[in-house]
VMD Tcl script that draws the C-alpha trace (Angstrom):
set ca {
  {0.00 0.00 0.00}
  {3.07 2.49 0.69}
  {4.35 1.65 -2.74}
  {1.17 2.48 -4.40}
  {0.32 5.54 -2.21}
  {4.03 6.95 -3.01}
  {3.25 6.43 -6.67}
  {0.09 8.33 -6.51}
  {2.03 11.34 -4.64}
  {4.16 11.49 -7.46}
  {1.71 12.61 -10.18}
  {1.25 15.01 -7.82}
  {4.42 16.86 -6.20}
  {8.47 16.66 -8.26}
  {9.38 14.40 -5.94}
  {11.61 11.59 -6.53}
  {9.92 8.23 -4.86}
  {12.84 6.91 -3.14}
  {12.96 10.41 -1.06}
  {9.15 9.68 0.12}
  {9.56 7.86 3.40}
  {6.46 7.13 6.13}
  {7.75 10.23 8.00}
  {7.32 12.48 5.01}
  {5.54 15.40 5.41}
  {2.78 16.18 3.05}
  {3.22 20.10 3.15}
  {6.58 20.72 4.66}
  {8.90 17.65 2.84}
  {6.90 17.23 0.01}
  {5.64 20.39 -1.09}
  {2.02 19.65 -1.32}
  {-0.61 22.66 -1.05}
  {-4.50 22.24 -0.21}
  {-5.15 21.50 -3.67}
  {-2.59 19.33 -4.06}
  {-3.47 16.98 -1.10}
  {-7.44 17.07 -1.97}
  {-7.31 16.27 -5.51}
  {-4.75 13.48 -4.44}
  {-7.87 12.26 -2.10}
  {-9.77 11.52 -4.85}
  {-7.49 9.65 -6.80}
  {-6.90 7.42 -3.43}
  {-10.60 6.69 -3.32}
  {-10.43 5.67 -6.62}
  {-7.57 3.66 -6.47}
  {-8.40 1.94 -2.96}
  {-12.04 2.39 -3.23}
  {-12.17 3.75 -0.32}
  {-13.94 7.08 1.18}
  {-12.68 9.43 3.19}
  {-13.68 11.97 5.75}
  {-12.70 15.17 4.94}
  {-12.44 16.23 8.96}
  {-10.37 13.19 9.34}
  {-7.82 13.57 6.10}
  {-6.81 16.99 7.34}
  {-5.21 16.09 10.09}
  {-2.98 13.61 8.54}
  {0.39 15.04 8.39}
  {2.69 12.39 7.25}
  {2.88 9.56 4.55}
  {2.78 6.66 7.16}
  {-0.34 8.53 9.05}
  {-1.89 8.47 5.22}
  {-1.05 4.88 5.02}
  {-2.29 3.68 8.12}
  {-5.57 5.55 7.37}
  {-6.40 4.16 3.88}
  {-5.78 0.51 5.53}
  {-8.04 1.39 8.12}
  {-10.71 2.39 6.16}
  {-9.93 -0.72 3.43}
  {-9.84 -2.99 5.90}
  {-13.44 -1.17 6.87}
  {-15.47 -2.73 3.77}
}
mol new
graphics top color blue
foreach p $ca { graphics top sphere $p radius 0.5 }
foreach p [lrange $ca 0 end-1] q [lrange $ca 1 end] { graphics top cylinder $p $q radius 0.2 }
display resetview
């Protein structure tokens, strides 16, 4: 799921993937703004088929908090 969540952050943000570790921070390490990070979102529902809670997503801060989240909510359905 990291692998696939770190590919996904890449059509986003000029990072290269090996840089992106769990403790990578959205905003700070990896440059992401607000639009950034939602229209990411939706391509992580799509891809996980997942849905997530807007109140909940903005409070993720890192790559592993992402990560545990989506599994969470996968493991959910």
């Amino acid at each position: 799921m990291f692998e696939k969540l770190v590919e996904i952050i890449c059509n986003y943000v000029e990072v290269e993937p090996e840089k992106i570790t769990p403790e990578s921070r959205f905003m700070e390490d990896l440059g992401f703004t607000s639009f950034d990070f939602m229209s990411m979102l939706g391509e992580v529902e799509d891809t996980f088929d997942i849905e997530v809670d807007e109140a909940e997503v903005v409070k993720l801060r890192t790559v592993g908090e992402a990560v545990d989240y989506i599994q969470k909510l996968a493991d959910a359905d």
